[in-house]
GUTORGU-456049 format. One line per field, with one value per residue (C-alpha): residue number from 1; x, y, z; residue in one letter. Coordinates in Angstrom, 3 decimals. Example, Ala and Ser with C-alpha at 12.3 -4.5 7.8 and 13.67 -1.06 7.14 Angstrom:
n	1|2
xx	12.300|13.670
yy	-4.500|-1.060
zz	7.800|7.140
res	A|S
//
This chain:
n	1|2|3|4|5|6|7|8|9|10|11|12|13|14|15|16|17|18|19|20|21|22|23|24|25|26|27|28|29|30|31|32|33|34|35|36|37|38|39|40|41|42|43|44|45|46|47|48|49|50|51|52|53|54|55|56|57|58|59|60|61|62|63|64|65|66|67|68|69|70|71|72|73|74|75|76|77|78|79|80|81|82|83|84|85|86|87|88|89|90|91|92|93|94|95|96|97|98|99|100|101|102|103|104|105|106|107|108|109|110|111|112|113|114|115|116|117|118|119|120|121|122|123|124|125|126|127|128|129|130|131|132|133|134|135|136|137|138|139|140|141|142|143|144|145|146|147|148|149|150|151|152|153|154|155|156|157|158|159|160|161|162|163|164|165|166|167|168|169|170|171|172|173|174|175|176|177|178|179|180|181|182|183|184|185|186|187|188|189|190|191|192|193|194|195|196|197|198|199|200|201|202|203|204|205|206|207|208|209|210|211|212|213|214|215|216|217|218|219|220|221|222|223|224|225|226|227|228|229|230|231|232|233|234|235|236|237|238|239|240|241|242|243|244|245|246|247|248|249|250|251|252|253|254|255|256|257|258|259|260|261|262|263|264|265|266|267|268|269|270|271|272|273|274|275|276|277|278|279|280|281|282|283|284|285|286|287|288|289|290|291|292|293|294|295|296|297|298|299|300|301|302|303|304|305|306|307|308|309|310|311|312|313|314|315|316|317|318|319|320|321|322|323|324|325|326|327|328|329|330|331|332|333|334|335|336|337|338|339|340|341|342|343|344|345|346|347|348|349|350|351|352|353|354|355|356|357|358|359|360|361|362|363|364|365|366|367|368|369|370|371|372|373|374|375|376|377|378|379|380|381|382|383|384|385|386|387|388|389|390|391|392|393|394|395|396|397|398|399|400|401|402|403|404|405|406|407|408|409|410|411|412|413|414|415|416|417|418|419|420|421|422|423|424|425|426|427|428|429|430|431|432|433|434|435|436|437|438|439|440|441|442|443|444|445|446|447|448|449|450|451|452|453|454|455|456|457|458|459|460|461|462|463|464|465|466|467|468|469|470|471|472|473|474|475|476|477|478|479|480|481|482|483|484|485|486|487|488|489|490|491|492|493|494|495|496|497|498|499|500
xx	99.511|96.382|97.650|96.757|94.609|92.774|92.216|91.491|89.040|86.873|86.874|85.241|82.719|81.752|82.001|79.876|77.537|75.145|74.221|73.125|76.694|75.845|74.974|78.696|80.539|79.243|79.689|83.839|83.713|83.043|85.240|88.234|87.590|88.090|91.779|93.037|92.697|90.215|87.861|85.992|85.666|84.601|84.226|83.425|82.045|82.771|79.669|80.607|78.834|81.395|78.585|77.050|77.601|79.546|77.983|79.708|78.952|80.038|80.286|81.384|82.790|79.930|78.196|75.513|74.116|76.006|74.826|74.678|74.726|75.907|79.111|79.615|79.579|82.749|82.936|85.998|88.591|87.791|88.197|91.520|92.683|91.495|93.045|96.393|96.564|95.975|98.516|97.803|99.169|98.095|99.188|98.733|98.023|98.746|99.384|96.191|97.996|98.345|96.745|94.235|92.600|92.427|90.652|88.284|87.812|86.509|84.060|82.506|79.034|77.369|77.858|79.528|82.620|85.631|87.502|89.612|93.142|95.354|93.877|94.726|93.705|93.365|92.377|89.940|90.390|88.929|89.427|87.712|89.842|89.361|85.986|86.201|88.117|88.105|89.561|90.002|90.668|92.813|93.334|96.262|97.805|97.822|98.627|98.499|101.859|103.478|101.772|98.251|98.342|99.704|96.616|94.480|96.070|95.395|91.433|92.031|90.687|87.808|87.138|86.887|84.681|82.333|82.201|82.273|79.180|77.642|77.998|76.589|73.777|73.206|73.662|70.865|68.290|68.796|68.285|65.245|64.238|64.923|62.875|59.502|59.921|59.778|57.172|55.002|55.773|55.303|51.292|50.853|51.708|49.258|46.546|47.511|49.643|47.049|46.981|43.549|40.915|38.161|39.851|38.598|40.608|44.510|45.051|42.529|41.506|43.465|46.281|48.477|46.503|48.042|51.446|51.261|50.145|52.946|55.702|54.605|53.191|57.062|57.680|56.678|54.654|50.956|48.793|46.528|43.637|40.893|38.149|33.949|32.238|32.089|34.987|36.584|39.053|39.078|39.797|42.959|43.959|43.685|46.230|48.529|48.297|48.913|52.261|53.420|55.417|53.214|51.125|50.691|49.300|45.634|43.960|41.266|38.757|37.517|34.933|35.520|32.060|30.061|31.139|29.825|32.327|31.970|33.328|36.643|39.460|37.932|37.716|40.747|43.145|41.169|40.060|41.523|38.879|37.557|38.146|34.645|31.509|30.790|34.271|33.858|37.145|39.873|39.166|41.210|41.057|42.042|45.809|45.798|43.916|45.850|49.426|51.904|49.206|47.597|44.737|42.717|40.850|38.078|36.225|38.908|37.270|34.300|36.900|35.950|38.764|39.783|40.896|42.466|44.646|45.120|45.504|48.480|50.565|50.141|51.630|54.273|55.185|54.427|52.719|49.197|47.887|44.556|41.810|41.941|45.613|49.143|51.018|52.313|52.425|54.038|52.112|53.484|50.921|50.747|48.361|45.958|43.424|40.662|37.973|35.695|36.159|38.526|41.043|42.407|39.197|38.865|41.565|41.113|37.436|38.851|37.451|40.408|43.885|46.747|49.519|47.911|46.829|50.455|51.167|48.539|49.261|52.600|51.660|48.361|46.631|43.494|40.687|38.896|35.120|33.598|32.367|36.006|36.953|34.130|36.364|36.430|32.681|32.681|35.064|33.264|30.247|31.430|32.933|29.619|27.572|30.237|29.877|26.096|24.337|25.209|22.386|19.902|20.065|17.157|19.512|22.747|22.588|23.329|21.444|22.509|20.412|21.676|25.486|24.448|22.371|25.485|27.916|25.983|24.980|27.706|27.480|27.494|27.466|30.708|31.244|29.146|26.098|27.328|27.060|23.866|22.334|23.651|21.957|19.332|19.300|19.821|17.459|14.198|15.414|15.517|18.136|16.017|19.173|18.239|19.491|17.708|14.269|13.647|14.896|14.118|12.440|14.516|12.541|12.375|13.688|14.618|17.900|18.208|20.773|19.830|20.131|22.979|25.013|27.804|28.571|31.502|30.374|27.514|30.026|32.369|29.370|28.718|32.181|32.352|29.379|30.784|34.007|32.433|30.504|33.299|35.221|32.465|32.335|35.987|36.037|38.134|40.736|41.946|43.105|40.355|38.089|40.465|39.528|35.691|36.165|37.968|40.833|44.456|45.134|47.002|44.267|42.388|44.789|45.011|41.014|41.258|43.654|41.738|38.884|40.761
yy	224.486|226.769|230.224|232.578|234.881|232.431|230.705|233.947|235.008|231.785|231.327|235.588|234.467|231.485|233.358|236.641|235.050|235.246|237.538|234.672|234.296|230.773|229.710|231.714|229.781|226.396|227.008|228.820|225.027|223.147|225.319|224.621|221.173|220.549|221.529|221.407|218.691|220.424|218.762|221.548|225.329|227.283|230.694|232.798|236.043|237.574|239.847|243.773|243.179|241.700|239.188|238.558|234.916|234.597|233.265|230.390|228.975|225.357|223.994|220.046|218.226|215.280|217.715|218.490|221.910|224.462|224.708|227.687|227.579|229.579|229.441|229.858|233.535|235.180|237.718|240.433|237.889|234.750|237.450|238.504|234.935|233.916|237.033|236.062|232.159|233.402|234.795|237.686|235.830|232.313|229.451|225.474|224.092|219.881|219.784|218.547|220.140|223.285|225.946|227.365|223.829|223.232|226.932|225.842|222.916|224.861|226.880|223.796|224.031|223.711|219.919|220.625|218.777|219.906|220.195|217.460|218.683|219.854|223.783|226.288|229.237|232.894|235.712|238.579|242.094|245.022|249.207|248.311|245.356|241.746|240.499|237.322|233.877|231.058|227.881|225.598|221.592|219.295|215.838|213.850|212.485|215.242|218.417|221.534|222.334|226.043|226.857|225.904|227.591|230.870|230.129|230.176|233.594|235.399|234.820|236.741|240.519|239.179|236.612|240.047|241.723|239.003|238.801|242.673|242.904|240.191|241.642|245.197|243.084|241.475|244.940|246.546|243.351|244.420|248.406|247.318|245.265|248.119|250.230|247.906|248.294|251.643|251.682|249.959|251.830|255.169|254.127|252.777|256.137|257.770|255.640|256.075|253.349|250.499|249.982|250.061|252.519|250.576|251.796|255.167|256.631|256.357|259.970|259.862|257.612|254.526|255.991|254.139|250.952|251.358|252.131|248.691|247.015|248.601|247.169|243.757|242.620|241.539|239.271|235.359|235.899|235.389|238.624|238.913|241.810|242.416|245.308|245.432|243.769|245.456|247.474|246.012|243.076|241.415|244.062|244.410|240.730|241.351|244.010|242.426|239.530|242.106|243.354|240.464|238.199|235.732|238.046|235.519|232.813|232.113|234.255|232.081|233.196|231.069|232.071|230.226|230.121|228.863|225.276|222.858|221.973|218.143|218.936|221.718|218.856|217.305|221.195|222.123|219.071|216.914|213.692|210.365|207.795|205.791|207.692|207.356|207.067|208.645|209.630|208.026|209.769|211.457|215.412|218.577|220.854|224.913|223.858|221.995|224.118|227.581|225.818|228.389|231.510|233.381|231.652|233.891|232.591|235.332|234.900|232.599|233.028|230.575|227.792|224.850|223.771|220.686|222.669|225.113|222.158|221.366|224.590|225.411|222.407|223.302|226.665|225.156|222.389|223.673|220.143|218.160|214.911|214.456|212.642|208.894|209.045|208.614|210.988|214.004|216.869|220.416|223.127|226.084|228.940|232.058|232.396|236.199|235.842|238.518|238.041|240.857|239.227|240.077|237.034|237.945|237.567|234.431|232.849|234.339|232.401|229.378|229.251|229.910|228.647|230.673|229.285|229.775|233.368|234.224|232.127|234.155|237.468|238.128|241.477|242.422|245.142|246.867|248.218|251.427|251.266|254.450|256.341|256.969|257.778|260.174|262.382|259.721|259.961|262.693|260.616|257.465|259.308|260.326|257.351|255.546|257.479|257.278|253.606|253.252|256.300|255.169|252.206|255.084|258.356|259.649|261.450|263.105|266.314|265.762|267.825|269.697|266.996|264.151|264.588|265.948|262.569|260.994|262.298|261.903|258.303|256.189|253.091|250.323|248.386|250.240|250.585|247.881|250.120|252.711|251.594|249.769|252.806|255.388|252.592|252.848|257.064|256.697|254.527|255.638|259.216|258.002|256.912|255.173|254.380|251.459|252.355|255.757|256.413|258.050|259.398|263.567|263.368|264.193|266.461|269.264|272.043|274.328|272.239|271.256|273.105|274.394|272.027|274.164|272.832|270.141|267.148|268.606|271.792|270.831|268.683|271.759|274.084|271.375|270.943|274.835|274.462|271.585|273.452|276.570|274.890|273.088|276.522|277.903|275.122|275.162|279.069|279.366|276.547|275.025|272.013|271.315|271.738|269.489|266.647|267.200|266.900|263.963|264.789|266.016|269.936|269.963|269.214|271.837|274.336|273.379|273.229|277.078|277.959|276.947|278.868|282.186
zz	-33.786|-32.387|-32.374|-29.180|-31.401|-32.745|-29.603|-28.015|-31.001|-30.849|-27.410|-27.146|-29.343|-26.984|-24.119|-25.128|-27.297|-25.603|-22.004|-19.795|-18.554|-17.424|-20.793|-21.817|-19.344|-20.597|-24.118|-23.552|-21.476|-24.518|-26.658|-24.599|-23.848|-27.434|-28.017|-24.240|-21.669|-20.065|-18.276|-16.078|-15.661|-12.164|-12.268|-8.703|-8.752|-5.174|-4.493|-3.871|-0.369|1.673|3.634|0.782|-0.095|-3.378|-6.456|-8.111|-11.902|-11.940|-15.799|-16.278|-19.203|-19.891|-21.715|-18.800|-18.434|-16.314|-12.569|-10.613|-6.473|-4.041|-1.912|1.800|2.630|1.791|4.890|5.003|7.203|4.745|1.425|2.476|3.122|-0.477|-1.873|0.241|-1.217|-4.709|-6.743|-8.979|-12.256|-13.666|-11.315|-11.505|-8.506|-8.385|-4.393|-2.632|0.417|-1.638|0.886|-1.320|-2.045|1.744|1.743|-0.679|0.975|4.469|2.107|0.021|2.025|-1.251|-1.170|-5.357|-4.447|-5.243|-8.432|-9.439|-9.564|-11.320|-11.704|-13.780|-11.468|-13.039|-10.587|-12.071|-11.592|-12.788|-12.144|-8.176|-7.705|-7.596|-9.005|-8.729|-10.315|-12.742|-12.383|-15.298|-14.392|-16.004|-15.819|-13.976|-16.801|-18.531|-16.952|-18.499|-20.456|-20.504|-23.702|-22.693|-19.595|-22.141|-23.926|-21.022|-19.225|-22.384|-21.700|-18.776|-19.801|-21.716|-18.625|-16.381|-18.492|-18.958|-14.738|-14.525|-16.775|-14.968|-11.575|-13.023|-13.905|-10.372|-9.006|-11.471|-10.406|-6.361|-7.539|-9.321|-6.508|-3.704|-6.349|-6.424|-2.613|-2.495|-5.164|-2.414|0.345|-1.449|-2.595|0.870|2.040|-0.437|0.759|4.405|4.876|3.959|0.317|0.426|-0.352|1.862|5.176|6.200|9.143|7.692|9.147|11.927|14.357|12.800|12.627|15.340|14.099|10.614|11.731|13.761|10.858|8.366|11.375|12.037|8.370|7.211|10.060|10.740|13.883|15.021|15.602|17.358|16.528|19.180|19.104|19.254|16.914|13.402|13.469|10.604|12.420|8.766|7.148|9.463|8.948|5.259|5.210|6.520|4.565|1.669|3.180|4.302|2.280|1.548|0.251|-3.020|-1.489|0.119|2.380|4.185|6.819|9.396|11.950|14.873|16.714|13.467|13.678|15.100|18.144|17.050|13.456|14.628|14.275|10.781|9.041|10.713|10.208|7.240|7.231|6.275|4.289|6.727|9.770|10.983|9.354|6.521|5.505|1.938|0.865|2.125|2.565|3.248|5.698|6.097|7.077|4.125|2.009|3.155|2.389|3.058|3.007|6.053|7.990|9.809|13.251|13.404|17.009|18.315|21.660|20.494|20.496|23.084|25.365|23.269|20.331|21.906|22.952|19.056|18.180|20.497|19.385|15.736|16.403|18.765|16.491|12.892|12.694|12.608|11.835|9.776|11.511|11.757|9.809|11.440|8.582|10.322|8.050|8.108|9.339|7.261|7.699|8.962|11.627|12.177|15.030|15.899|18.972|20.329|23.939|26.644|26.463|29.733|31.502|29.436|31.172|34.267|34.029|32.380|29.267|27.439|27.936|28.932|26.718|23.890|24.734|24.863|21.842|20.218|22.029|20.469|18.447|19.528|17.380|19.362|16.637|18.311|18.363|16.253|19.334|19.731|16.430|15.450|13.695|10.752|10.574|7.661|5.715|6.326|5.248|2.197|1.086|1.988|-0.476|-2.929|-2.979|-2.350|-3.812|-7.587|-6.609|-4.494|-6.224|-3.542|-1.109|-1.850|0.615|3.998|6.344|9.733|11.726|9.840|10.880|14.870|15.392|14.029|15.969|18.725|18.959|20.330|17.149|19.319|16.084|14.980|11.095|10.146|11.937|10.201|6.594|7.355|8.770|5.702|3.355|4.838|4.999|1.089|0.552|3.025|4.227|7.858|10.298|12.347|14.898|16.935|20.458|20.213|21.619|18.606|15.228|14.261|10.756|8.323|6.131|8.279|5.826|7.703|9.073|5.709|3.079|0.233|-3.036|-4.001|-0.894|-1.510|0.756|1.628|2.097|4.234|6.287|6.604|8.022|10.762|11.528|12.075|14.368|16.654|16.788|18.134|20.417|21.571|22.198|24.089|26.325|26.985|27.633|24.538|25.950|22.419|24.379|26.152|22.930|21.165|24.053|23.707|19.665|20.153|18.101|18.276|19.302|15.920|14.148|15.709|15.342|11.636|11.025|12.921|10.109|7.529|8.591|8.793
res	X|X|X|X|X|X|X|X|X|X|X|X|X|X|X|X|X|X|X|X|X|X|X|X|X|X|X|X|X|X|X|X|X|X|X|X|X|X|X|X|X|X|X|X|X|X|X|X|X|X|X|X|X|X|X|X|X|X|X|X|X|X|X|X|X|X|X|X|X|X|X|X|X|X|X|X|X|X|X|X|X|X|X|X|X|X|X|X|X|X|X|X|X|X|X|X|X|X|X|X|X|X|X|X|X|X|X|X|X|X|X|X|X|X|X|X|X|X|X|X|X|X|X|X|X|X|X|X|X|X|X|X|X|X|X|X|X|X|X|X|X|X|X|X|X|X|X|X|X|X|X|X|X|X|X|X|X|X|X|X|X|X|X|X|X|X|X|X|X|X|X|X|X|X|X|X|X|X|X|X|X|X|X|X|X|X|X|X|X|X|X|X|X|X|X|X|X|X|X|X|X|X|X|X|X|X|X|X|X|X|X|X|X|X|X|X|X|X|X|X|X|X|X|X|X|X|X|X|X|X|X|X|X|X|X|X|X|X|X|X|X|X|X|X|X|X|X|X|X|X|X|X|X|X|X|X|X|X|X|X|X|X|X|X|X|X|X|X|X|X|X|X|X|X|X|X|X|X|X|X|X|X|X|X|X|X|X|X|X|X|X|X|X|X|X|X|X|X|X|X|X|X|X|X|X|X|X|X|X|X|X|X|X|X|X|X|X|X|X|X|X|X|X|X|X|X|X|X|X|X|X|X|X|X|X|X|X|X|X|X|X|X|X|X|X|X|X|X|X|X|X|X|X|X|X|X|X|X|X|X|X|X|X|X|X|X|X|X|X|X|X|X|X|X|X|X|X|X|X|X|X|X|X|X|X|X|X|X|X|X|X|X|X|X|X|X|X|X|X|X|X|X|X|X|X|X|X|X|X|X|X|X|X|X|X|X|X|X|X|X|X|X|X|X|X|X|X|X|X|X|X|X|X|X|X|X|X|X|X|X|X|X|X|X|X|X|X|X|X|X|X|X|X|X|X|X|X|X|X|X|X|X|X|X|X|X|X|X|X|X|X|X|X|X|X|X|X|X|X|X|X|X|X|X|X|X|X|X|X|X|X|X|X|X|X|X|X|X|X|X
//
């Protein structure tokens, strides 16, 4: 006759064997299928979370691997009914009408089945209560006797510190999870929210852009950016394709108003062979190609009529048909769109449809031109000679006139006017800005500093000078000077400071 401590020894050694407690379930199953009538093992951890759903390991006896799904939630009301059905010591349940089986049977979403009777049921506790359970099964015609069931309560403590462990170690994987979050969020807050060194203006004149960004990046819904041509709408879309959760998959670009209006449907939607002409083979288009990524509509504007149609019943429907083929696939993109138009007037005209602006218009990020973000010029400066004066090594002061014709000119162009024209400064020693009559030379040395004078320190004496200027023609108002600077009368009052 098998002896409790031996029973109890091997059946530890199967169990904690190994840490994967799925793999420790489904060998203790194959232990004690082999000297009881045992013919299945459940074991339910309940999660410390009370709407958390609970997480089940299911282990049969014809040898298959062990499964692991999830339960229906076990919520606070549903717990204590469980807890009320189940005794505290060992019970075998035979009764199909028993009350806990018809419990179980009002959870079993998983489509698992339930276990054929009779159980063995053993409830497992530890120092903050119930943990969880394990059922064993038998079989009808041969129900567990007294002693087995002896056999099987005295796997109870090891049983609950097997589960215990196991739920320490679900509760260290969500810590380590809320920790990579964090992780994130903290760099995104050393790089001003954007993760990315490229975007100048994180604590300036981007700032409410960024915050926008940061909010609507985790959720499933279009955006919409709009702004002046060149003030970085891609860059925008980019970010939050980083944040976002799809963040792993493709990122694709699509410029709306450079093609052709004849081939939209075919590079949006594919093409089936034979469809028309020329279609030699069956081709894929951005939905297909982007999969379950971000694809961005730059210039959505530019779209004719027709495929604005399209458009709006792919984002309604999460749906679209290749050209010339009945198969109706899933749409499961994210969709960014940017224009430098006025989509209202659009519609208002009728050259863009008005369901689809408010299918696009759901979180609508506005990019400032420059001319109303000057304050980000000196850091845009600087980080434009950091990344082109390795390649021009002619220029690396910036003098007085340089940084007034700057501020000065409104960069219709935006940024992309702005690194063009510092390129060229690098390169030639002239601005030459386009919608001025014309450009000061810049080798007049009297506005220039001295060699000896930093970047930063040149930008610092010029930024003294506009300030005082600003002061004077304010009569000393601070608030007013703030206004004609352009930026916040904290960040006057803080650049005063610094002075002192």
């Amino acid at each position: 006759m098998l002896s409790k401590a031996e029973f109890f020894k091997q059946a530890t050694c199967h169990l904690l064997q190994t840490l994967n407690l799925q793999k420790g379930v489904e060998r203790l199953q194959l232990y004690v299928s082999s000297v009881l009538p045992c013919g299945e093992i459940r074991m339910s951890c309940f999660p410390s979370c009370s709407t958390a759903p609970s997480k089940n390991l299911h282990i049969r006896a014809d040898g298959r691997e062990a499964s692991t799904y999830y339960g229906a939630p076990l919520t606070t009301e549903r717990m204590q009914v469980l807890l009320s059905l189940t005794p505290l010591r060992g019970e075998l349940i035979t009764d199909p009408a028993h009350p806990l089986v018809s419990f179980c049977r009002s959870l079993n979403a998983s489509g698992h089945g339930l276990m054929p009777l009779p159980w063995y049921d053993l409830v497992l506790r530890d120092d903050d209560g119930v943990i969880g359970e394990c059922r064993f099964s038998g079989f009808a015609d041969k129900p567990f006797t007294p002693r087995q069931r002896e056999l099987l309560d005295s796997l109870r403590p090891v049983l609950c510190i097997a589960l215990s462990n196991y739920r320490k170690y679900l509760e260290l994987q969500a810590a380590h999870t809320c920790v990579k979050r964090e992780n994130t969020s903290l760099k995104m807050a050393l790089t001003g929210g954007s993760g990315n060194t490229e975007l100048v203006g994180a604590q300036g004149g981007l700032r409410q852009v960024l915050e926008r960004v940061r909010l609507v990046a985790g959720y499933e819904i279009p955006v919409l950016i709009t702004g002046e041509t060149g003030t970085g709408k891609e860059l925008i879309a980019r970010m939050v394709h980083s944040l976002s959760p799809r963040r792993e998959g493709p990122f694709i670009a699509l410029n709306c108003g450079a093609i052709p209006s004849e081939l939209l449907e075919s590079e949006f939607f594919g093409v089936k062979k034979g469809a028309f002409t020329g279609a030699y083979a069956d081709r894929k288009g951005y939905l297909d190609q982007v999969g379950d990524g971000v694809l961005f509509l730059d210039e959505i504007g530019e779209l004719p009529l027709p495929m604005q149609v399209k458009l709006l019943r792919v984002i309604e429907s999460r749906t679209y048909s290749p050209v010339g083929s009945p198969e109706v696939r899933s749409a499961g993109c994210r969709i960014i769109a940017a224009t430098n138009r006025n989509l209202i007037n659009e519609v208002v005209a009728g050259n863009f449809r008005e369901d689809l602006f408010y299918r696009l218009h759901v979180v609508p990020i506005y990019m400032p031109p420059l001319r109303d973000r000057k304050e980000d010029i000196p850091l845009l400066l600087e980080c434009m000679i950091a990344r082109y004066g390795d390649k021009n090594q002619k220029q690396r002061v910036v003098p007085h006139t340089v940084l007034e014709q700057m501020y000065k000119y409104d960069w219709p162009g935006n940024i992309r006017e702005f690194a063009n024209t510092v390129q060229r400064w690098l390169t030639l020693g002239t601005l030459d800005l386009i919608h001025t009559p014309s450009s000061p030379p810049q080798d007049e040395q009297e506005d220039a500093p001295s060699p000896s004078h930093t970047l930063s320190q040149a930008l610092s004496a010029y930024e003294k000078k506009l300030i005082a200027e600003a002061l004077k023609k304010a009569n000393g108002n601070r608030t007013a000077a703030a206004r004609l600077l352009g930026i916040s009368r904290r960040n006057l009052y803080r650049k005063l400071e610094s002075e002192t």
